[in-house]
C-alpha positions as CSV (number, residue, x, y, z in Angstrom):
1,X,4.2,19.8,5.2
2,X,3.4,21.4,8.5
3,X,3.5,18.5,12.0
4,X,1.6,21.3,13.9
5,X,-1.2,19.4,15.6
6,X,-2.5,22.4,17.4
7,X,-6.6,23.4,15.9
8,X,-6.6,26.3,14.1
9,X,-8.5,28.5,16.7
10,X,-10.8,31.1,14.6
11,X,-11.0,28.8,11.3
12,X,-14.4,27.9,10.9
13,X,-14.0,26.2,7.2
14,X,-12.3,22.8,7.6
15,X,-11.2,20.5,4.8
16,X,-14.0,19.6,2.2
17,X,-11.7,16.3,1.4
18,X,-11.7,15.8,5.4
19,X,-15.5,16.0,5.5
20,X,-16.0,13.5,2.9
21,X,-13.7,11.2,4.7
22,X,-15.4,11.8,8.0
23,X,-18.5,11.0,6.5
24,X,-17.4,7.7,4.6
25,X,-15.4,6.7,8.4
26,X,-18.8,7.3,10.6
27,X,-21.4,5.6,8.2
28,X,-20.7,1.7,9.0
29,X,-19.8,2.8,13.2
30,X,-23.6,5.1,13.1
31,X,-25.1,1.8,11.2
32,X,-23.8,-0.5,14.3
33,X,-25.0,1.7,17.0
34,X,-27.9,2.5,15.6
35,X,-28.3,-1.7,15.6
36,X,-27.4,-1.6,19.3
37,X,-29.9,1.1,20.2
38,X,-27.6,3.8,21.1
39,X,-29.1,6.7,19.8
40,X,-27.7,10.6,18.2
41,X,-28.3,12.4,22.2
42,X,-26.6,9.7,23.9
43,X,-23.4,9.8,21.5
44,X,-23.1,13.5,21.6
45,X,-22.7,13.3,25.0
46,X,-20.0,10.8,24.8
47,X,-18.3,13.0,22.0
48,X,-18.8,15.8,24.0
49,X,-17.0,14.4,27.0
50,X,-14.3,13.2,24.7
51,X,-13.7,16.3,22.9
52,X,-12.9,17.7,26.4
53,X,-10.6,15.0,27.1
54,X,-8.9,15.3,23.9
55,X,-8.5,19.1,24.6
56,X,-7.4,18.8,27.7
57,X,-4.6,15.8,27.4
58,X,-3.4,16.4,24.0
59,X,-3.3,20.4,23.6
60,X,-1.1,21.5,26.6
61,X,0.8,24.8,26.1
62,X,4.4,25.2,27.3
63,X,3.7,23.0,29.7
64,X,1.1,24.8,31.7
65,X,-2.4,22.8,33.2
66,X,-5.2,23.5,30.8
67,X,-8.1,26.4,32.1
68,X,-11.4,25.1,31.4
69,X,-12.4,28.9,29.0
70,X,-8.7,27.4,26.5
71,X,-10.5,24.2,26.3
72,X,-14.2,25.9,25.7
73,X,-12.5,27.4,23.0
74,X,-10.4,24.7,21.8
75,X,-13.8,22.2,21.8
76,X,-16.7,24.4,22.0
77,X,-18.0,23.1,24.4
78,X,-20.1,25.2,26.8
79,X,-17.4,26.2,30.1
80,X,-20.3,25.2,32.2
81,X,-19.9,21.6,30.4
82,X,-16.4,21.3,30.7
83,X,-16.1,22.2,34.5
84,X,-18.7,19.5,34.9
85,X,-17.0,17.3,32.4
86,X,-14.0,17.6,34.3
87,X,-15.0,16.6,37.7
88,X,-16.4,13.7,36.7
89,X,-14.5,10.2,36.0
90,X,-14.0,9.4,32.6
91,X,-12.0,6.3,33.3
92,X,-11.4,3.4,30.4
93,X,-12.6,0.4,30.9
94,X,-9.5,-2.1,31.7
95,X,-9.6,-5.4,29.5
96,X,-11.6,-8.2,30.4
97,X,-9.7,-10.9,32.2
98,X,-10.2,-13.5,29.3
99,X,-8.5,-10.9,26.7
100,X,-5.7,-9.9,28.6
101,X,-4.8,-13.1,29.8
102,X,-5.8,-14.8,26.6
103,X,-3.6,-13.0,24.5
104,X,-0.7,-13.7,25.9
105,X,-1.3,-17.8,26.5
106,X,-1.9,-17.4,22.8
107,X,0.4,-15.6,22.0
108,X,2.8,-18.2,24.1
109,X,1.2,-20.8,22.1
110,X,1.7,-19.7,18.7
111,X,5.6,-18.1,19.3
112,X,7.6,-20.4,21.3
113,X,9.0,-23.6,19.6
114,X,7.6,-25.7,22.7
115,X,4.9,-25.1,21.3
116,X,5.5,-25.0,17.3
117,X,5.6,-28.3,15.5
118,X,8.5,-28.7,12.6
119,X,6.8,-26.3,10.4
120,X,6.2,-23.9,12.8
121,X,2.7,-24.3,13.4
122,X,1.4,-24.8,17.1
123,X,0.0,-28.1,18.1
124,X,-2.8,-29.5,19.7
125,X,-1.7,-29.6,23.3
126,X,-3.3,-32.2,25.8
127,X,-5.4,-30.6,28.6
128,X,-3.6,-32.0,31.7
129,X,0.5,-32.0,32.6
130,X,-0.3,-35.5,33.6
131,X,-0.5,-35.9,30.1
132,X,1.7,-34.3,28.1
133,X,3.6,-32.7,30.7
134,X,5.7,-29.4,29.6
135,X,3.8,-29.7,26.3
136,X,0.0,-29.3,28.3
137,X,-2.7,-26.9,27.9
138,X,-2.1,-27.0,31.7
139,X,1.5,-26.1,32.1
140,X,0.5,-23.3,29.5
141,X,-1.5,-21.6,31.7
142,X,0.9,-22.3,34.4
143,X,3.7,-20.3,32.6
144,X,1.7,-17.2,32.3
145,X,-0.4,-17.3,35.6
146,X,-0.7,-19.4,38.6
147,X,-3.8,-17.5,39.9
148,X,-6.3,-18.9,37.5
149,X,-6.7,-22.6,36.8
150,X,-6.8,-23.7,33.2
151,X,-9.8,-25.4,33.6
152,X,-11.6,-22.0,34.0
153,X,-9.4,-20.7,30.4
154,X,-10.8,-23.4,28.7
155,X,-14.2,-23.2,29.0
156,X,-14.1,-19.8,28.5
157,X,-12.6,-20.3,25.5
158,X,-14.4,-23.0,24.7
159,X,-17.8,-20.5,24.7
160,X,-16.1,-17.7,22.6
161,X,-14.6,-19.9,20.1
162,X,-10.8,-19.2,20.6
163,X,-10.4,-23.1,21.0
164,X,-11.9,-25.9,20.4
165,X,-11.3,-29.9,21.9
166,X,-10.2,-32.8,18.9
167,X,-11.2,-36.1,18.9
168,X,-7.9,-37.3,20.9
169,X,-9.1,-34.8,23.3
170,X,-6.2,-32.0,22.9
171,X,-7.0,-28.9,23.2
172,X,-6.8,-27.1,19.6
173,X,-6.7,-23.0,19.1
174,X,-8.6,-22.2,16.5
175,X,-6.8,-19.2,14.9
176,X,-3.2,-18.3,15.0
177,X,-4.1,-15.6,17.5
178,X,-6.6,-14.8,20.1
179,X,-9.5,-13.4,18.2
180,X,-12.5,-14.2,19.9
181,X,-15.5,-15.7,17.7
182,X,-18.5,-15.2,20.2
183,X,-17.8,-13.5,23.2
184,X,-19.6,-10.1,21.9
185,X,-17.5,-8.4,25.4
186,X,-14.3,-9.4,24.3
187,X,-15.1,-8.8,20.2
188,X,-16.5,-5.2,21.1
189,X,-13.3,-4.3,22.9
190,X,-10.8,-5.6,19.9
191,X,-13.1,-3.6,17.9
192,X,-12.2,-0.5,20.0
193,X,-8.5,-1.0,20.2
194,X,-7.5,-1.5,16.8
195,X,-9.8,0.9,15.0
196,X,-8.4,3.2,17.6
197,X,-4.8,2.7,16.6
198,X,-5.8,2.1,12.9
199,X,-7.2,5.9,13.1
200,X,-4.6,7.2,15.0
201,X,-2.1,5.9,12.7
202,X,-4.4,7.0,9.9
203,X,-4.5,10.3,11.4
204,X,-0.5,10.8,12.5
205,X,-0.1,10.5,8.9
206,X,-2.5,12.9,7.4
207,X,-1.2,15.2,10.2
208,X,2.8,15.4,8.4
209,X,4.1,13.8,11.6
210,X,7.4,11.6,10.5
211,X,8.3,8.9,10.7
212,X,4.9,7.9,8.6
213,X,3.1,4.6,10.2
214,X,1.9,1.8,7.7
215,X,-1.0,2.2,6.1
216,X,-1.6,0.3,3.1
217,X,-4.5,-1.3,1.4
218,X,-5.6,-3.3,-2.5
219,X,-8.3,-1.8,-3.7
220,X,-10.0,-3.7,-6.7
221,X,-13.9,-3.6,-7.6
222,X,-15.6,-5.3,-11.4
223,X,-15.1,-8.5,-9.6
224,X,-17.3,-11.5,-9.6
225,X,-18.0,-13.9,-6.6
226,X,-15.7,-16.5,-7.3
227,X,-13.0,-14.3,-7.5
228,X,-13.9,-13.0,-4.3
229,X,-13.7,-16.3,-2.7
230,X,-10.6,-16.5,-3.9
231,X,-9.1,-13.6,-2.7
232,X,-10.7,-13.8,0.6
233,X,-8.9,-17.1,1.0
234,X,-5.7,-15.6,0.0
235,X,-6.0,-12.5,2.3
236,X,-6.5,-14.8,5.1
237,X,-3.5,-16.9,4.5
238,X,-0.9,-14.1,3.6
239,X,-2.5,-12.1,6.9
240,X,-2.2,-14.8,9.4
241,X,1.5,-15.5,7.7
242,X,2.2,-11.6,8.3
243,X,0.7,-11.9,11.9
244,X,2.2,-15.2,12.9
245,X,6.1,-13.7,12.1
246,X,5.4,-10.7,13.7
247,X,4.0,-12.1,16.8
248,X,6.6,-14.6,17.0
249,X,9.6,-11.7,16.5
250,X,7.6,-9.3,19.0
251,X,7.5,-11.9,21.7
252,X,11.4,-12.9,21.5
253,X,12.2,-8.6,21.8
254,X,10.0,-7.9,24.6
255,X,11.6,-10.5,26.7
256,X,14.9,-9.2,25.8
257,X,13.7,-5.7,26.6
258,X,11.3,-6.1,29.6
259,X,14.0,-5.2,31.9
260,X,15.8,-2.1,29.6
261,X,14.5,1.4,31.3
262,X,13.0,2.9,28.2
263,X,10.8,-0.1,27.4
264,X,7.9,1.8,27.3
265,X,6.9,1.4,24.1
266,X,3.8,-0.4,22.2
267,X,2.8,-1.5,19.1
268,X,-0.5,-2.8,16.9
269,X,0.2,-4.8,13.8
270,X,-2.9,-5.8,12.1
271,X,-4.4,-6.6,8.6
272,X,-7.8,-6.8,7.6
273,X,-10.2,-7.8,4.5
274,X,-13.6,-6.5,3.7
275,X,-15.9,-7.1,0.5
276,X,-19.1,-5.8,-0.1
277,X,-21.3,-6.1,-3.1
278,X,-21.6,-2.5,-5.1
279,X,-24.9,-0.9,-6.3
280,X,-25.4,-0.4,-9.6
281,X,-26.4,2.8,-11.0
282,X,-29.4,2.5,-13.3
């Protein structure tokens, strides 16, 4: 199969299977922003300024800066839009503080044996270093950042439900890894980082491009509620399993590699279940 990315300039038919695929891919995302009030004028505007983006970063030839008639041509967009387009900043919004610093303490917390009782599961960690010293909440935050208290963590975790306080008064994380259960900010921009990489990995392989990325799924339907349960507890055991010794691996080569020269490399490993009850043709 062909790995030539570049669009077909003067092909106006695209795949039928493609379209089908685009449309089963944008119902649930149109569903939830239809939900949050943003509406078809506003997101074409976004797509259009992202199709120019696209154009522009991704479709260089030989080298050479893009003109804005190559990328009129390459996105249809209007010349007019794309000059516009490209004096204006279209700058990503950086993590919030409580994701970026979050997953690393718990990424700390669920990979290094300090941490990690017998079985390899992390324990509930006392809040202060008064208290359990090396083994604190405190002295967690400490290892990762000595700008921020961990007073301030906590109760920010506290209100998105990454942790939660037992009745000995440890601090307890919730999940083996920092998925926010509240914090509709920090949930919005997961939701935007691994879609993105699940697409573009989706998409790299659809494409020809080689080495092929994981992409896997079970598909199963006929199936009644209790089994359902019963898979959806299973899914959630064998995923955190899968994420928890990839996590703990991933944390023991980065800081083995932090210092090489071509560590510029990063990576998204993620699993996911979703069920939905089917309507019946009558």
């Amino acid at each position: 199969m062909s790995t030539d990315t570049s669009p077909k300039i003067g092909s106006h038919v695209p795949s039928p299977a493609l379209i089908a695929a685009l449309r089963r891919l944008l119902r649930p995302l149109i569903k939830l922003l239809l939900v949050n009030g943003i509406t078809y004028p506003f997101l074409s505007n976004l797509l259009k300024s992202i199709y120019v983006e696209v154009a522009r970063e991704e479709f260089i030839l030989n080298g050479k800066p893009q003109t804005d008639s190559r990328i009129s041509l390459l996105s249809g967009v209007h010349r007019k839009d794309v000059k516009r387009l490209g004096e204006e900043s279209q700058q990503e919004q950086a993590a919030p503080l409580t994701i970026s610093l979050g997953a690393k303490l718990a990424a700390l917390w669920t990979s290094n044996d300090l941490y990690l009782d017998e079985n390899g599961h992390h324990i509930p960690l006392p809040r202060q270093a008064s208290e359990g010293g090396a083994k604190s909440f405190e002295s967690l935050v400490s290892s990762v950042s000595k700008d921020i208290r961990s007073r301030v963590i906590l109760d920010e975790w506290l209100r998105i439900g990454v942790a939660h306080i037992d009745e000995q008064d440890r601090v307890c994380l919730n999940t083996d890894a920092f998925i926010p259960e509240n914090g509709y900010d920090e949930k919005a921009y997961y939701f935007g980082q691994n879609l993105r990489d699940h697409i573009a990995a989706g998409a790299h392989n659809l494409l020809g491009q080689k080495p092929a990325f994981l992409d896997r799924s079970v598909y199963y339907d006929k199936l009644s509620p209790e089994s359902m349960a019963e898979l959806a507890e299973l899914s959630k055991k064998l995923g955190m399993q899968a994420l928890v010794a990839v996590n703990k691996r991933a944390k023991v080569l980065q800081e083995l590699d932090v210092a090489k020269p071509d560590a510029n490399q990063r990576i998204n490993f993620g699993v996911y279940y979703f069920s939905v009850e089917e309507k019946v043709s009558k």
